[in-house]
N, C-alpha and C positions, 0 to 999 in steps of 0.2 A: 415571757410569752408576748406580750405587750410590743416590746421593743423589737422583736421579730416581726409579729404582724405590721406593726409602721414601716419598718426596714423593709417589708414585700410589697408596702404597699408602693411606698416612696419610689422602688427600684421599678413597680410598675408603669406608676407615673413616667421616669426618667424615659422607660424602654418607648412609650406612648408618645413623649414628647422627641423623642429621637426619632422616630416613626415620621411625626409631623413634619419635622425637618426633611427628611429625604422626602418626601412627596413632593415639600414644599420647592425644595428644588428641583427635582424634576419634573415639576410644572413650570418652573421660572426658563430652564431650559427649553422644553417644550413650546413656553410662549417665545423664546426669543427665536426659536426656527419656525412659528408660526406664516401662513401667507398671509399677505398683503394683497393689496389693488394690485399692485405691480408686477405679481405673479400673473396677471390675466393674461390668458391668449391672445392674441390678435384675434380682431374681430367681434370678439364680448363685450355687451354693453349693461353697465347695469340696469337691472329689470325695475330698480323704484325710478317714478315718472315724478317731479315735483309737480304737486298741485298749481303752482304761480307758472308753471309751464301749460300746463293743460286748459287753463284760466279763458285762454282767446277761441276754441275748439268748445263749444256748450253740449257739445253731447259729451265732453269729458267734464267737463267743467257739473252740470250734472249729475253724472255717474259718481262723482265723490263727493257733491251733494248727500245724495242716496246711500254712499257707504257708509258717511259720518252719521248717518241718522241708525245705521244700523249698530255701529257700533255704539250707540250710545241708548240703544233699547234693541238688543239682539233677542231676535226670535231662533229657532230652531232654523238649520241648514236650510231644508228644502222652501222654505219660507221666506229665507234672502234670495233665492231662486229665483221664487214669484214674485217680491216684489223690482229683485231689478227688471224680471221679463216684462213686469207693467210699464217700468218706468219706459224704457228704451224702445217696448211695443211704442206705447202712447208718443215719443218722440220722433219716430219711424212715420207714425201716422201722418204727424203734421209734417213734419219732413215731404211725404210721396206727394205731398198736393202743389208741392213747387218743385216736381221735377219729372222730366218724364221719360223714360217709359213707368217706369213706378208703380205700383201701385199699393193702396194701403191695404192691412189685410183684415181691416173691418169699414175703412170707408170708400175701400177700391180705387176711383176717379173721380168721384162724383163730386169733387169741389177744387178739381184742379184748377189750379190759376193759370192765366196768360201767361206765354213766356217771358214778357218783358217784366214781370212781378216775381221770377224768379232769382232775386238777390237773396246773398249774401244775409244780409240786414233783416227781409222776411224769415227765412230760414229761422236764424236765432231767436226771433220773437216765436214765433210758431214754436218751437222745440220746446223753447222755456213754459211758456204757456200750459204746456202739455205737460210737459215733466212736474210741474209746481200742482197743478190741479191732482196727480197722481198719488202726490209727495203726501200733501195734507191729506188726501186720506188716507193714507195708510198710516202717516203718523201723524194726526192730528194736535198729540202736544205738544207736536214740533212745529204748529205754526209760526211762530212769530218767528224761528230761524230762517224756517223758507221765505218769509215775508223780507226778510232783512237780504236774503242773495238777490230778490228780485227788485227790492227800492234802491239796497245802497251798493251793490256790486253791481249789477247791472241796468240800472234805471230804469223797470217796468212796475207797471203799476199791477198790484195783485188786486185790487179792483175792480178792475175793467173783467166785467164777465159775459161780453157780447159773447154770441154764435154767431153773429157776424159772418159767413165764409167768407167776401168783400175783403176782409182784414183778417194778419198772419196771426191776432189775440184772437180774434173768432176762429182762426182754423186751429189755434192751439187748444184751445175752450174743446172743440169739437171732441179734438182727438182725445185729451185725456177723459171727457165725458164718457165716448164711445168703449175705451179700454175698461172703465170701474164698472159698464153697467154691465161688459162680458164677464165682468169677471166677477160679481157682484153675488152670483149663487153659482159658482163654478166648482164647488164640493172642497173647498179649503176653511171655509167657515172663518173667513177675516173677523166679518160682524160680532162672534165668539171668541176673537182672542185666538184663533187656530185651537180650538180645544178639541178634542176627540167627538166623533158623531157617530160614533160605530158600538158603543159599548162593549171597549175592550176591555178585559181584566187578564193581569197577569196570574200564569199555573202556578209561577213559584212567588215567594216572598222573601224581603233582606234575609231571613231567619232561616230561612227553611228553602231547601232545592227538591222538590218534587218529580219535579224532569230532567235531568240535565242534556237534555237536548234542546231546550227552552229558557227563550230570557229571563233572566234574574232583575227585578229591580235594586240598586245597593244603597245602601246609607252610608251617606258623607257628610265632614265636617266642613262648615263654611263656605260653602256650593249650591248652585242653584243652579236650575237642569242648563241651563246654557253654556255653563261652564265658566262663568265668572265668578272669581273668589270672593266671598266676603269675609268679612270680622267681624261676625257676630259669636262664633262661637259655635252655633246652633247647629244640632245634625237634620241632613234636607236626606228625605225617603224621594227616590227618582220616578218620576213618573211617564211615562211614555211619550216621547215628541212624535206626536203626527200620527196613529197610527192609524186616521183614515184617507194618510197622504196619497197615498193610492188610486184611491177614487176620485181626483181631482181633474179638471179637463188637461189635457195637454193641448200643448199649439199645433205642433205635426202628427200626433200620433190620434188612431182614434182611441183609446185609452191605455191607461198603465201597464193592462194586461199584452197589450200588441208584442211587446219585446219581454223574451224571456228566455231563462236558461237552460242549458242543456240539461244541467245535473245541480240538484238542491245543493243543501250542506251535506258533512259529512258525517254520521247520524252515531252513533254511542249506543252498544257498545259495539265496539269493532277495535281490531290493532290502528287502521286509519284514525280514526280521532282521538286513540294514547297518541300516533306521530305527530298530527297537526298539534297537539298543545306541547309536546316535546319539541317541537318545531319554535312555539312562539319563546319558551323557555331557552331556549340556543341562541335566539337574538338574544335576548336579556344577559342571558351571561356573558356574551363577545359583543359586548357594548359600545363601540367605538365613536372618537370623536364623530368621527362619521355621523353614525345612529343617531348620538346625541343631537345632533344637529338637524338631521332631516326629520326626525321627532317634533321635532320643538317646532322649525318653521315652519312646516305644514299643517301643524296641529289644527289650529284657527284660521289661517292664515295671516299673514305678516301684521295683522294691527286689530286681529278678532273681528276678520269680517266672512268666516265662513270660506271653506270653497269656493262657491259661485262667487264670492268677491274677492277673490284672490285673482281670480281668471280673469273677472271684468279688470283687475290692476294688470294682467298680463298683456290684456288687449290696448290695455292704455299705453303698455309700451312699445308694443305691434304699429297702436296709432302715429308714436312718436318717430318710432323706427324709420318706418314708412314713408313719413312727411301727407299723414290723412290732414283733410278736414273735414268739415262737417256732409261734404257728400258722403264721404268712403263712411265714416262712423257711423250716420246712422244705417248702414245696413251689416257690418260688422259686428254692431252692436245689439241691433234685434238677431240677429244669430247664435251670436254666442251666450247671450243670456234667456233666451228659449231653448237651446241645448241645453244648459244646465239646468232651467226647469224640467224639460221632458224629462230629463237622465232622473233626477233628483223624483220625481211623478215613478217611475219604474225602480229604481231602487227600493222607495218604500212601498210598492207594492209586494215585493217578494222579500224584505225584510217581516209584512204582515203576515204574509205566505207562513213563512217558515220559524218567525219569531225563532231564532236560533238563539245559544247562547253565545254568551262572550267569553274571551281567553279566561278574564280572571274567574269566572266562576268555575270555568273546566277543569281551569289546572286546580284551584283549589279543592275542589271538591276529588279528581284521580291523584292526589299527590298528598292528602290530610295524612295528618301522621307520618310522611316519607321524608326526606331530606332531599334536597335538591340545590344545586349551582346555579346560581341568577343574579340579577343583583339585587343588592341588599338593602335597598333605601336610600336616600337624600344622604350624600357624601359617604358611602359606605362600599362604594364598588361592587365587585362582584364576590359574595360569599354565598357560604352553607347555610342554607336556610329551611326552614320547614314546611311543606310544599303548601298548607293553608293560609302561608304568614308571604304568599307571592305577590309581587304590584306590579302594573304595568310601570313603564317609562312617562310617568302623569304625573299630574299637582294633586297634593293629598284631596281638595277639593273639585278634583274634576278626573277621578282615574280610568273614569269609562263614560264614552256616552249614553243614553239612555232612551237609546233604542237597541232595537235585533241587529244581528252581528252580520249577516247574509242577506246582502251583498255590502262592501264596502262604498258608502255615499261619496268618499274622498274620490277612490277610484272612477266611480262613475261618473261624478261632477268632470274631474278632471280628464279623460278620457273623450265624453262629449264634448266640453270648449275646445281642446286640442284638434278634433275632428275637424271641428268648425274654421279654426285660425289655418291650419292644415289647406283647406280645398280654399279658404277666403283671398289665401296671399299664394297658393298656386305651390306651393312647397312645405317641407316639415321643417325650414329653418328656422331656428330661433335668434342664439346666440347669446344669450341674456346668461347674466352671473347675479349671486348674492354673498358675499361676506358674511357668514354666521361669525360671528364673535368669542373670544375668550371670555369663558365664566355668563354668557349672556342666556343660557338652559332659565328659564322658571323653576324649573323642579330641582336646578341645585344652584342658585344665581355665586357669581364670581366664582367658582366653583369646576365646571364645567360648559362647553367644553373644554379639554386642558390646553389646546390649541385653535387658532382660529382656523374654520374651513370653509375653504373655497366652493361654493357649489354651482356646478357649469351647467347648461344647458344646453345643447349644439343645435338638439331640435325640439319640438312640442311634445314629442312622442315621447323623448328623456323626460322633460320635464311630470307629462301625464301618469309615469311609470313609476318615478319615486316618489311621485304623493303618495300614490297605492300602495309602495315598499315601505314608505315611514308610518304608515300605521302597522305595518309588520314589526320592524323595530320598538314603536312604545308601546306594543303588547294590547291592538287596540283590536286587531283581526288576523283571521286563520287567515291560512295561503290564497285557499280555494275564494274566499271570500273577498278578496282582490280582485286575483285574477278574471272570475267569473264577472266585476265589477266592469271592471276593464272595458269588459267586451260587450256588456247593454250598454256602458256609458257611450265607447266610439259608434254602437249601433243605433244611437236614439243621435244623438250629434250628426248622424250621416242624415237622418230620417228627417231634420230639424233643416238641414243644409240644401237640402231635396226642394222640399217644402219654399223655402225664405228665396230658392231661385226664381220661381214662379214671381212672386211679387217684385220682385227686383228687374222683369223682364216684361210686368202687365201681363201679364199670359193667365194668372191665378185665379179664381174669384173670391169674393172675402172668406172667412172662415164662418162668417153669422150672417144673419140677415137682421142689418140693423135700422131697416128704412123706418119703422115708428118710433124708434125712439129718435133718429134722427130729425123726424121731422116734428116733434114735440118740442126739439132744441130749439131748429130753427123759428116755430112757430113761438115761443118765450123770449128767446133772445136773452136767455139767462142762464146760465150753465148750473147756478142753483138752485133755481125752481125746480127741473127736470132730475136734478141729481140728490137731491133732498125738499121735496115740497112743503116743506112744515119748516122752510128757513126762506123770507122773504128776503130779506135786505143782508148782504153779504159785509161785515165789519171787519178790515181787517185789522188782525194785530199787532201791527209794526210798533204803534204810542204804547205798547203794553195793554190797553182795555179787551 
């Protein structure tokens, strides 16, 4: 008996290891008719910009500044929103006051310089200025980085904290002053860490579904709500990102409620919501290089900088496209990252709205006990499985975000920047490609995809469509929860577009009225007295102290 059971095991093994074999080659095959660059179309450019390109350009040269700081203490989507819309606001500011017709959209005119002080050379010290005062507050233990782009790449002193307007540090002082004190109690609660101000509590629990019309929060290993993996081991209970995002000021809209949707989610029970999660289950199981692919690179965007910093990388290549400088940028750039704010401001409002659930709690909970075709896990493809044991197209430690499902923030983020680049460059052309990689997925590395794919862009509108469509794919939202995304996103980007023409043309007037605090600057002549009075002498920390 003995010798039979080794004998079945043994021949299961052999059947297992022959198994591996033909995959193995038909992946080998696969990669060898994979594309290349050289498959490109005429006309496609790749969409990554090298930072050493962008280097001379300081509204770029900032801009990834800003990203690197994100990605290296990422907050919640809507929250990289906010802080590139400060940053690029705040550099906009200093920017309109060397250039005219212009105007700023919290300091209007009022410190426009001569034209003959409109160089070049002004410009970038003003910008910097502005952009660095923004930086350190928002992330403050990333002083001494900001400090180090401003001593040793570009030779400004972070010291120098005139309000000066006379001087392009005092106009920059000004601007980034002017931007933190709007934004200062604008209902995002920086001061708190963006913690919740609303006392929400979720209906259901990891354990238990109460509603399944309603978010679930889930327990995962080695995960923290941002979506960054860790090795600890340790299971993270999700906790709501943002759910007083809603009420936070927008730049063009007069609040989150202004734009909204025809029709909620689609509500349980009903045949509609068995289709939508039979819907997300169909992607999963016709899983294609494809899928796998547009999965993967939109999830975070290309280096975990969020949506809205995916866009601000797209504009960088718009910029490079183009042949901007720092005129075109800085109003490109307050556009497109106030569109992804407002968009991001209106998404989570009707995510708070409707607190809907997400795929995987729906299909597990109408599918428990049933059998289903999906796929089956990390290098498992697509098999029979048991409709409670379903996952999206995720890293074990990050299989959902942890927010409501309705409306999709990918969709809307990307829908408003696209609106924006759209009306900015006068056309939907893009032209931009990215090589996804053989075996380069997180959720199966070297693995998948089994070929390398080409993903093209012809215009902004492709591109803004399958962000939206790859969360369909990793099993991250319903249909309705896209598309509906879609359409606040390019309606809050149009609204933002609207708005930023105004200032672009002087015609505008500011968004606040900030003539006392401005003139508490001017009258200090310290950008830290006014912006923290309980810090006299500004120390910076480039020596490390």
């Amino acid at each position: 008996m003995a010798r039979k059971v080794g004998f079945a095991v043994g021949a299961a093994v052999m059947a297992l290891m022959l198994v591996f074999l033909l995959i193995s080659a038909e992946r080998t095959a696969a990669q060898a008719q994979s594309p290349d660059t050289e498959d490109v179309p005429a006309g496609y450019l790749p969409v990554t910009v090298d930072p050493a390109i962008a280097r001379d350009n300081l509204i770029l040269f900032w801009d990834n500044v800003a990203l690197d700081a994100i990605r290296a203490e990422p907050p919640g989507p809507p929250m990289v929103a906010r802080i590139l819309a400060m940053v690029h606001t705040a550099q906009y500011e200093a920017w309109s006051q060397y250039n005219d017709p212009a105007v700023g959209t919290l300091l209007g005119d009022r410190f426009r310089r001569p034209i003959d002080e409109h160089t070049l050379e002004n410009k970038n010290i003003a910008v910097s200025y502005a952009a660095y005062r923004v930086l350190v507050d928002l992330f403050p233990r990333r002083t001494r980085t900001f400090d180090s782009k401003m001593v040793d790449v570009l030779n400004y002193d972070p010291a120098v904290v005139t309000t000066d307007p006379s001087t392009p540090e005092g106009i920059g002082n000004l601007a980034g002053a002017a931007v933190l004190f709007h934004r200062r109690y604008d209902g995002a609660n920086q001061l708190g860490g963006y913690a919740d101000t609303t006392g929400y509590r979720p209906v259901n629990t990891p354990d238990q579904v109460v509603d399944l019309n309603r978010w679930q929060p889930l327990r995962t290993a080695n995960g923290n709500q941002q979506g960054v993996c860790l090795s600890g081991g340790e299971l993270i209970t999700q906790t709501y990102i943002g759910p007083h995002w809603g009420g936070v000021l927008p730049f063009a809209l007069d609040d989150g409620s202004q734009i909204t949707t025809t029709a909620g989610p689609i509500r349980h029970p009903s045949p509609e919501f068995i289709a939508q999660a039979q819907d997300v289950i169909s992607y999963s199981a016709h899983l294609t290089d494809y899928g796998v692919a547009i999965s993967q690179y939109w999830a975070d965007g290309p280096f975990s900088e969020f949506p809205p910093g995916h866009w601000a990388l797209f504009s960088q290549f718009v910029s490079f496209r183009d042949g901007h400088g720092i005129d075109e940028d800085a109003r490109l750039f307050l556009a497109v990252n106030n569109a992804t704010f407002d968009a991001g401001i209106v998404a989570w409002k009707l995510k708070r709205i409707f607190d809907s659930v997400r795929p995987i709690t729906a299909i597990r909970e109408l599918f428990q006990g049933q059998e289903i075709v999906a796929w089956g896990g990390p290098y498992s493809g697509t098999q029979t499985i048991r409709g409670e044991e379903w996952q999206p197209y995720q890293e074990d430690c990050f299989v959902t975000p942890a927010f409501a499902e309705f409306v999709s923030g990918h969709s809307a983020f990307s829908a408003a920047a696209a609106a924006v680049l759209r009306s900015f460059t006068g056309s939907d052309e893009f032209g931009a490609y990215h090589l996804y990689r053989v075996g380069e997925s997180p959720v199966e590395p070297n693995f998948a995809p089994s070929r390398s794919v080409l993903l093209l862009w012809k215009t902004f509108t492709d591109a803004a469509d399958e962000a939206g469509l790859s969360r369909r794919y990793g099993g991250i939202h319903f249909v309705e929860g896209d598309l509906q995304g879609r359409d606040v996103g390019r309606r809050a980007g149009e609204r933002v577009w609207q708005k930023a023409l105004g200032f672009f043309d002087g015609s505008a007037p500011p968004v606040a009225d900030m003539t006392a605090v401005l003139n508490d600057l001017l009258l200090r002549d310290n950008v830290y007295h006014s912006l923290y009075p309980q810090r006299v002498v500004y120390i910076p920390l480039v020596g490390g102290e």
